[in-house]
N, C-alpha and C positions, 0 to 999 in steps of 0.2 A: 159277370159277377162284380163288376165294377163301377162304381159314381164317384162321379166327383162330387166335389163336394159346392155347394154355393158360396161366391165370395160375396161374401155381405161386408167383406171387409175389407175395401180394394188395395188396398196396402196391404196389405197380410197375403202370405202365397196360399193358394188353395192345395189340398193334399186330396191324394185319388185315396179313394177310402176302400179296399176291397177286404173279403172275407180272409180269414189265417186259417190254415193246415199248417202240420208240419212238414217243415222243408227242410234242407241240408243247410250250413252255414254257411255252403261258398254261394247259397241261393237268397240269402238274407243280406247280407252284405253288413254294414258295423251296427254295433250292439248285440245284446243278446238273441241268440235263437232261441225259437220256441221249441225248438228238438230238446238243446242244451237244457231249458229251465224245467223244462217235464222230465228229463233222465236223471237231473240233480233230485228231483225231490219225490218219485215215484218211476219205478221201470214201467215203458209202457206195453202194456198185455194185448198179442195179437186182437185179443176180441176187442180194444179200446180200439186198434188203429182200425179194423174194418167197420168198425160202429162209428167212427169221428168218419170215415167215407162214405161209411151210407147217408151220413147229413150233409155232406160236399152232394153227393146225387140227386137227393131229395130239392136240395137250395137249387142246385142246376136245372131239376125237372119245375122250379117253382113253385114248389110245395113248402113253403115256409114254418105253415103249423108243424111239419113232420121231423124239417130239419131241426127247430128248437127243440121238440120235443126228444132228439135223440142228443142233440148236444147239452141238454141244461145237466143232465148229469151227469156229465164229464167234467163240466164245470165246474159242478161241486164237488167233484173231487179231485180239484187246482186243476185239472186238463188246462194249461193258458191259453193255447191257441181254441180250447170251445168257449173257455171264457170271453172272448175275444169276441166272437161271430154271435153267442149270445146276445152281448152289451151290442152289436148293431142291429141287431132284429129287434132286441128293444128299443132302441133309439131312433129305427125306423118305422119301427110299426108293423115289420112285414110279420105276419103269422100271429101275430100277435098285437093285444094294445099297449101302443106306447107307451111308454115308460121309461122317459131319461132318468129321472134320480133312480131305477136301478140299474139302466144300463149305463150309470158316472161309474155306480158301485162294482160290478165286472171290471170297467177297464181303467180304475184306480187299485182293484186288487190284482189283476196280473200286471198293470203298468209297475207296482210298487216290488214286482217280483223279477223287475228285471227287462219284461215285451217291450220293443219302443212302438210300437205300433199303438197299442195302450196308451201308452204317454203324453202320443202327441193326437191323439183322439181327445184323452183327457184334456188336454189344454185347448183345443181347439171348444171341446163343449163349455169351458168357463168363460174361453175369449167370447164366446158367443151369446152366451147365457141359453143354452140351447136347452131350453125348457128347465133350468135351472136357474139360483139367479148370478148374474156376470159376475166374473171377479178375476179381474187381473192379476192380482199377486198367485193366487192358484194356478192360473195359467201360464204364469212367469214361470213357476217351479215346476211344473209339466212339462213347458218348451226346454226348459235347463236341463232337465233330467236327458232328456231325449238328443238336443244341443250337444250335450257332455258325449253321447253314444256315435255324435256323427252326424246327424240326419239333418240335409242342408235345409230340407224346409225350418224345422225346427229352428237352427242357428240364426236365416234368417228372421222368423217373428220375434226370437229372441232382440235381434238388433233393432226389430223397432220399437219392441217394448223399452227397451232405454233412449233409444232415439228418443221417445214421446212421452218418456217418464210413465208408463202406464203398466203396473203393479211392481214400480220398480221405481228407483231413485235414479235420475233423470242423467245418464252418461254417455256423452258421444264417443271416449276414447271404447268403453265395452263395446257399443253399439257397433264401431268401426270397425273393433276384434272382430266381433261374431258376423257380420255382413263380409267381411274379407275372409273366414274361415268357408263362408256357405259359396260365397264366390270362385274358390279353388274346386268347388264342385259342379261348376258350371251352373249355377240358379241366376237366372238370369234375374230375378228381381233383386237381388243381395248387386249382382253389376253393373247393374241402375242407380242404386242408391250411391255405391262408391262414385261412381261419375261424377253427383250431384256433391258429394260430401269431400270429396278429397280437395278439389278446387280451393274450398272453402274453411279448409281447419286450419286453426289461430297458426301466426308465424310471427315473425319478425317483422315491421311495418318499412316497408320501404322506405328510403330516405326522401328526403323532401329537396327542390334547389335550392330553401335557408338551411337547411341540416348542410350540403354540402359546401352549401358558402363556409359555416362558421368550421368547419374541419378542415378546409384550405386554410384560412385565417390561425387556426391555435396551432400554438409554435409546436415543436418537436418534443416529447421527455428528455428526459436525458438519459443518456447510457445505461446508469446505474438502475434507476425505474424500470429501465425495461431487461433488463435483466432479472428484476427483482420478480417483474412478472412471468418472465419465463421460468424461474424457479418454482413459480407457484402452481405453473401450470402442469410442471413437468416435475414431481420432486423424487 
């Protein structure tokens, strides 16, 4: 039940795209669960949860038209995690004809309720224009959303997006945040970048051997100067 996803975008990390059920929290890991956001806004009723697994069975047996057809009305009524698994059957095609601008709409309406999975779907389909048309700044605010929730891929694309100024105003200090925040999570492409970028951010410029001639050469302050600086530095 698994794809990765295509990197059309070699700098960008790819994300394993798989379907959602609900799971436990300590099975999710940060951000919101989709257990959480379905029990905050509807209890859910035995018959929901053996109905949301008969489209996990149907998907598994490869029966796609069956599985939509048991999850789209879950979806309408906020189910997130059928929300979820819809927007990729439409997105892929499978059981159905594709249809990205509704499955943006699925996983912009449970990504806005909290899914990060949603989120960082969402921004991946603007990064890409995935049958939509591109748009960086939407994507900016998809990876942020998701970013903000934890998810190193996220934090990563987030950092190249300001890396590269792309739906976002052009910042190496963010970039280096969010690339060092995805890198404490072992992403190896976020500890790539820092290799490359740490070497290289603005400092001090070394002295020159005229800079140090003319600093042997000028006399001493005196006493009182430098006392005067010490005050200032220290007051």
């Amino acid at each position: 039940m698994t794809e990765l996803r295509p990197a059309r975008f070699p700098v960008f990390a790819a994300l394993a795209i798989s379907l959602a059920w609900p799971q436990t929290a300590a099975a999710q890991g940060p951000g919101t669960t989709v257990r959480d956001r379905i029990e905050q806004s509807r209890a859910l009723t035995q018959a929901d949860s053996d109905r949301f697994d008969e489209g996990v069975a149907a998907y598994d047996a490869g029966n796609f038209r069956n599985a939509f057809d048991i999850w789209l009305p879950l979806a309408q009524r906020d189910d997130l995690a059928a929300m979820r698994n819809v927007a990729t059957l439409l997105r892929q095609g499978k059981g159905v004809d594709r249809n990205p601008e509704r499955a943006l709409y699925f996983y912009e309406r449970s990504g806005r309720a909290g899914l990060v999975a949603s989120q960082v779907n969402s921004a991946f389909m603007y990064l890409d224009g995935d049958g939509i048309p591109q748009d960086y700044r939407k994507a900016s605010f998809w990876f942020h959303a998701a970013a903000v929730a934890g998810v190193p891929v996220a934090r990563y694309n987030l950092g190249v997006m300001y890396e590269r100024g792309l739906g976002v105003e052009e910042d190496p200090a963010r970039a280096l945040a969010w690339y060092t925040l995805a890198a404490r999570s072992g992403h190896a492409g976020a500890l790539d970048r820092l290799a490359v970028l740490v070497p290289h951010l603005p400092g001090p410029t070394p002295p020159t051997e005229a800079d140090a001639a003319l600093e042997a050469r000028a006399p001493a302050p005196p006493a009182a100067e430098l006392d005067r600086l010490d005050n200032a530095a220290n007051p």
